[in-house]
C-alpha positions in Angstrom: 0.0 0.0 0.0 1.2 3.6 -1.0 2.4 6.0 1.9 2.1 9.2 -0.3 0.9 11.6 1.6 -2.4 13.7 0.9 -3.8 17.1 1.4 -6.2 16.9 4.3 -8.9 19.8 4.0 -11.3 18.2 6.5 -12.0 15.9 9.5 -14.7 12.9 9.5 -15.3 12.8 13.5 -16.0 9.0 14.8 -17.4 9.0 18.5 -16.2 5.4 19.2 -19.3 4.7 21.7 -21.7 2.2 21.0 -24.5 2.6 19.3 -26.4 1.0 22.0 -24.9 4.1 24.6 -25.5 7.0 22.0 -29.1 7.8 23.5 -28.1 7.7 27.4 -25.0 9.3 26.6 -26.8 12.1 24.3 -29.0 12.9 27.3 -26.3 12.6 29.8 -24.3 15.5 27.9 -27.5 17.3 28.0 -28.4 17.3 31.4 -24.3 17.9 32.0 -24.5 21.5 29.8 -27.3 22.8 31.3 -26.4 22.3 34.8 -22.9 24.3 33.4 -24.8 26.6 31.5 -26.8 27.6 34.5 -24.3 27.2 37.4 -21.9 29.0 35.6 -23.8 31.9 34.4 -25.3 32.7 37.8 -21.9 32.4 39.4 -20.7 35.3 36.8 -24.1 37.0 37.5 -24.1 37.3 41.5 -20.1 37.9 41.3 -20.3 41.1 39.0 -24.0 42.2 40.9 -22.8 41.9 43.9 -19.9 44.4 45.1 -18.9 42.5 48.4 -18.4 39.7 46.2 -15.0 41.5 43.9 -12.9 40.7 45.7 -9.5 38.5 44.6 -10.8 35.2 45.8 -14.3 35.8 44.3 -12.3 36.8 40.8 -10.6 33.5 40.9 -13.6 32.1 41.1 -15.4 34.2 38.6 -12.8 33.3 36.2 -12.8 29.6 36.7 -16.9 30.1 36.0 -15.9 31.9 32.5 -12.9 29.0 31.8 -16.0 26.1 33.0 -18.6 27.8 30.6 -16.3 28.2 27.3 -15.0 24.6 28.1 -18.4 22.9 28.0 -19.7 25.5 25.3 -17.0 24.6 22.7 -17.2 20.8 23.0 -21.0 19.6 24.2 -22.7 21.1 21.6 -20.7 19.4 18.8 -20.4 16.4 20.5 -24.3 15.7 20.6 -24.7 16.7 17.4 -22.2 14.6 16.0 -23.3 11.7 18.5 -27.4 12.4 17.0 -26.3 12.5 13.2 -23.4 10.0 13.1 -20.0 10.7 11.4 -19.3 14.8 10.3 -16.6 16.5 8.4 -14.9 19.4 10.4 -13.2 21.7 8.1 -8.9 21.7 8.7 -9.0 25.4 10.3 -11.8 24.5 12.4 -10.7 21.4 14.1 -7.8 23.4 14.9 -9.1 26.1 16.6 -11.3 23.4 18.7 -8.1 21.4 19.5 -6.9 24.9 20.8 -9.4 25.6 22.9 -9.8 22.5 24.4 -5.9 22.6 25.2 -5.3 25.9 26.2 -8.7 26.2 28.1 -7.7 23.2 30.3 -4.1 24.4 31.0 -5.7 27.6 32.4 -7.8 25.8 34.4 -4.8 23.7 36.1 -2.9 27.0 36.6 -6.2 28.8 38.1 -6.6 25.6 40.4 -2.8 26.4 41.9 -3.7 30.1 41.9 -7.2 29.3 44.1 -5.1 26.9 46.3 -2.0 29.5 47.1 -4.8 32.1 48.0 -6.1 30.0 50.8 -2.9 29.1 51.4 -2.0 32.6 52.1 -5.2 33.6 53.9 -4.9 31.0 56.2 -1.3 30.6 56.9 -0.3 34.1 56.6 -4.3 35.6 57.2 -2.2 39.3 58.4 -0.3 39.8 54.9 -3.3 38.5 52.8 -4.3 42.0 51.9 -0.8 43.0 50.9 0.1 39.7 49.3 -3.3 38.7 47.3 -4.7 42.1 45.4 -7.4 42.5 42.4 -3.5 43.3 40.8 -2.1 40.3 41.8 -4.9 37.8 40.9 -5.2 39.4 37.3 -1.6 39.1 37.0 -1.5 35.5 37.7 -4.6 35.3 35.1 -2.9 37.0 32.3 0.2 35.0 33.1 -1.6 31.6 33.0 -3.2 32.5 29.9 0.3 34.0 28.3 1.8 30.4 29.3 -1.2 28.3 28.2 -0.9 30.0 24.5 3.0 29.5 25.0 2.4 25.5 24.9 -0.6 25.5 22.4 1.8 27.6 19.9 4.1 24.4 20.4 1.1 22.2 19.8 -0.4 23.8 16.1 3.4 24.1 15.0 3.6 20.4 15.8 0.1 19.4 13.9 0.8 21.3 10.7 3.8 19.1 10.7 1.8 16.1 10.6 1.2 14.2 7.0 -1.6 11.7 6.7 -1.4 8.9 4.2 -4.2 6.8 4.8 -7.5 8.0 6.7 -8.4 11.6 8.1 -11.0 9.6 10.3 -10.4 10.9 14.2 -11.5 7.9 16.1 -12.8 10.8 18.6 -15.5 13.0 19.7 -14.1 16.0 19.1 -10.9 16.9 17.3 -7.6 15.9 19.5 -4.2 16.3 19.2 -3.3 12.5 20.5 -5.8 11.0 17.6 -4.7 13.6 14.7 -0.9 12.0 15.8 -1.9 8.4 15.9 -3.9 8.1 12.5 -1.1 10.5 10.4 2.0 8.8 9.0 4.5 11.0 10.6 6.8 8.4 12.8 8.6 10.7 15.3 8.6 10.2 18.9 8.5 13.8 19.5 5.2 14.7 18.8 3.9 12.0 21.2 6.5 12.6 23.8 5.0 16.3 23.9 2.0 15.4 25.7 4.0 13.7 28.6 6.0 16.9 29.1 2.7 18.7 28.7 1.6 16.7 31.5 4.1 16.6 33.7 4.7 20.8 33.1 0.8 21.6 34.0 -0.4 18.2 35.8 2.3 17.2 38.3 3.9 20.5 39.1 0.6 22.4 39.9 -0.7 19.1 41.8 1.9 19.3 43.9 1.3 22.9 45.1 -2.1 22.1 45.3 -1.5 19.2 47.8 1.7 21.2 49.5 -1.1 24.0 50.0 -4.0 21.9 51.6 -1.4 20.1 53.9 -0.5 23.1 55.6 -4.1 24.4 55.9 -5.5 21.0 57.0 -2.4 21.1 59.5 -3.6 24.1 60.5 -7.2 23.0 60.9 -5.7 20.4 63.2 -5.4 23.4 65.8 -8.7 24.7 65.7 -10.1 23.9 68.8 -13.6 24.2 67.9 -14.3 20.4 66.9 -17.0 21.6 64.7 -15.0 24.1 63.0 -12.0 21.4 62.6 -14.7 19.5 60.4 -16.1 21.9 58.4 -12.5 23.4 57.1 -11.2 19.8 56.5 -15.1 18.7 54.7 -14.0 21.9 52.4 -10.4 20.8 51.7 -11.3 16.7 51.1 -14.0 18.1 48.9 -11.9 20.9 47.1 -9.2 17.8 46.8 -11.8 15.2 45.2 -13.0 17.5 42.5 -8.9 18.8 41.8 -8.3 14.6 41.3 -11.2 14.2 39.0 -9.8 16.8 36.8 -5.8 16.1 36.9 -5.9 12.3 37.3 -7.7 10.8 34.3 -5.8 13.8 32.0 -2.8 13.0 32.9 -3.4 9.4 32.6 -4.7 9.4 29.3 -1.6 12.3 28.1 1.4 10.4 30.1 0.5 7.0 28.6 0.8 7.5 25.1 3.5 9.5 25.4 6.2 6.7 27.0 4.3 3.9 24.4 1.2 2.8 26.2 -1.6 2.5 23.8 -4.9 2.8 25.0 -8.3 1.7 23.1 -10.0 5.1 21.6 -13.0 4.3 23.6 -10.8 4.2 27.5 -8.8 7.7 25.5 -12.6 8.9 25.0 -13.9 8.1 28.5 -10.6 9.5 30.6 -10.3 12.8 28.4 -14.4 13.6 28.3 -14.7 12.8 32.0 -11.6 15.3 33.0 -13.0 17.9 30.6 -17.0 17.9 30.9 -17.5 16.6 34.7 -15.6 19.1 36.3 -17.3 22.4 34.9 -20.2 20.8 35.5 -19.5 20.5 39.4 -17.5 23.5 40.3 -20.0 25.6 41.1 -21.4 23.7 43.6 -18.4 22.7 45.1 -16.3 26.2 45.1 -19.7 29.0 45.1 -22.7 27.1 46.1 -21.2 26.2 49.3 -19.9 29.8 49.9 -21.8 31.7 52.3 -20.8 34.9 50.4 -21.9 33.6 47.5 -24.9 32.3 48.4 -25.9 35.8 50.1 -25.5 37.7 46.8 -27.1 35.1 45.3 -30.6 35.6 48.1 -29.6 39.7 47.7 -30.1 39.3 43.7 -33.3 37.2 43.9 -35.0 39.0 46.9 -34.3 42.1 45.0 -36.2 41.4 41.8 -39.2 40.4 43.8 -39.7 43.4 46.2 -39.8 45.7 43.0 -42.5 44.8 42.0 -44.1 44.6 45.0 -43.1 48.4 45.8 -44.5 49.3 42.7 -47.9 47.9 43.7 -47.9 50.4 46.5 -47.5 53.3 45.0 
């Protein structure tokens, strides 16, 4: 069989899920962008309503809402429509800028996670120099920076792709358009362009995960001393929760990144499950782990609703 290489203008996208699964899993997305669609959106609502709430942990967590929305919005969508109507050619440029998004999005989100866990860090170890340490500067710093660093590695990325030749197929064995399947079904025999997504991971999975769990030891050592035995609970329910959802989002990604990269070759359909559980769940449940549960945020959120309905009942007095 010829190896000559051919000019790829599109992408046929192949959700390898059984036919069988397609309607559960259809409805499952569903249910998941709605809940992200609507947690999301209020969070961004109540935090730019409600002026107690801007503050620099509040635009952490404003931003990680914005970062959760765009995630879910640029992949859910797609994915039940190609799910409903089968197989669907993606035009070149536009499974790029997908395979961009869905990169750089979810390195932002690592680096925000570190950024969220220094700032308790900070305000509970060092709770005197939290308003000279963590400012609206600051926390807008460390967002531009994350983003500047994010783009940094996904330049790396579409130099890499527009690299690749494909001989054979322009079939992605995938739900949405990835940078591991683009590598696997192309022709291009180089170790470097799988070997990328292990430093990838190690760069933005292991190094901030490590902060992360440097950052929750010392506050859960510090919880420790709290002689309260129901405050002791409550901070350490927070930080096992706060640690749960953090492994649900690094774990399967760096599992299904590290693998391929040192050799290990997993079925499309385990590639599908780890990546699309690490990228879809998460959004999905930050809200109600990081805002919901925030008794600032769910003030606003009373302050915004209570508001709207003594309008109109003012108006009927007059």
């Amino acid at each position: 069989m010829s190896n000559a290489t051919v000019f790829v203008s599109e992408f046929v996208l192949h959700c390898a899920i059984n036919s069988e699964d397609r309607s559960f899993t259809v409805v499952a997305l569903a249910i998941i962008y709605l809940v992200t669609l609507f947690g999301n959106l209020l969070v961004i609502l109540v935090i730019i309503l409600d002026p107690h709430l801007q503050t620099p942990m509040f635009f952490l967590i404003g931003t990680l809402a914005v970062i959760d929305l765009l995630n879910n919005t640029n992949l859910i969508p797609k994915m039940m429509a190609l799910l409903l109507f089968d197989t669907s050619p993606v035009p070149y440029g536009a499974c790029l800028v997908q395979m961009f998004l869905v990169f750089h999005l979810e390195i932002v989100e690592s680096l925000l996670f570190t950024l969220m866990a220094c700032d308790r860090y900070i305000a509970v170890i060092y709770p005197l120099r939290y308003p000279q340490l963590v400012t609206g500067r600051t926390v807008w710093a460390g967002i531009l920076l994350s983003n500047v660093i994010s783009g940094m590695a996904m330049t790396v990325y579409m130099v890499f792709v527009t690299e690749l030749s494909f001989c054979h197929t322009n079939v992605l064995p995938y739900c949405f358009c990835d940078y591991a399947t683009m590598v696997l079904v192309s022709c291009t025999e180089n170790p470097k362009y799988l070997s990328l997504l292990s430093t990838t991971a190690s760069t933005f999975g292991i190094g901030p995960l490590t902060i992360i769990f440097f950052s929750y030891s010392k506050i859960a050592h510090a919880a420790l001393k709290i002689s309260s035995a129901e405050g002791k609970k409550k901070v350490l329910n927070v930080l096992v929760t706060h640690l749960l959802v953090v492994l649900l989002f690094y774990l399967p990604l760096m599992t299904a990144f590290i693998l391929p990269g040192i050799g290990v070759k997993l079925s499309a359909e385990a590639y599908n499950t780890l990546v699309m559980v690490a990228t879809i769940v998460p959004p999905m449940i930050n809200p109600i782990i990081y805002s919901f549960r925030n008794k600032e945020i769910k003030n606003g959120i009373k302050k915004i609703f209570l508001r709207k309905r003594t309008i109109p009942e003012i108006n009927n007095r007059m």
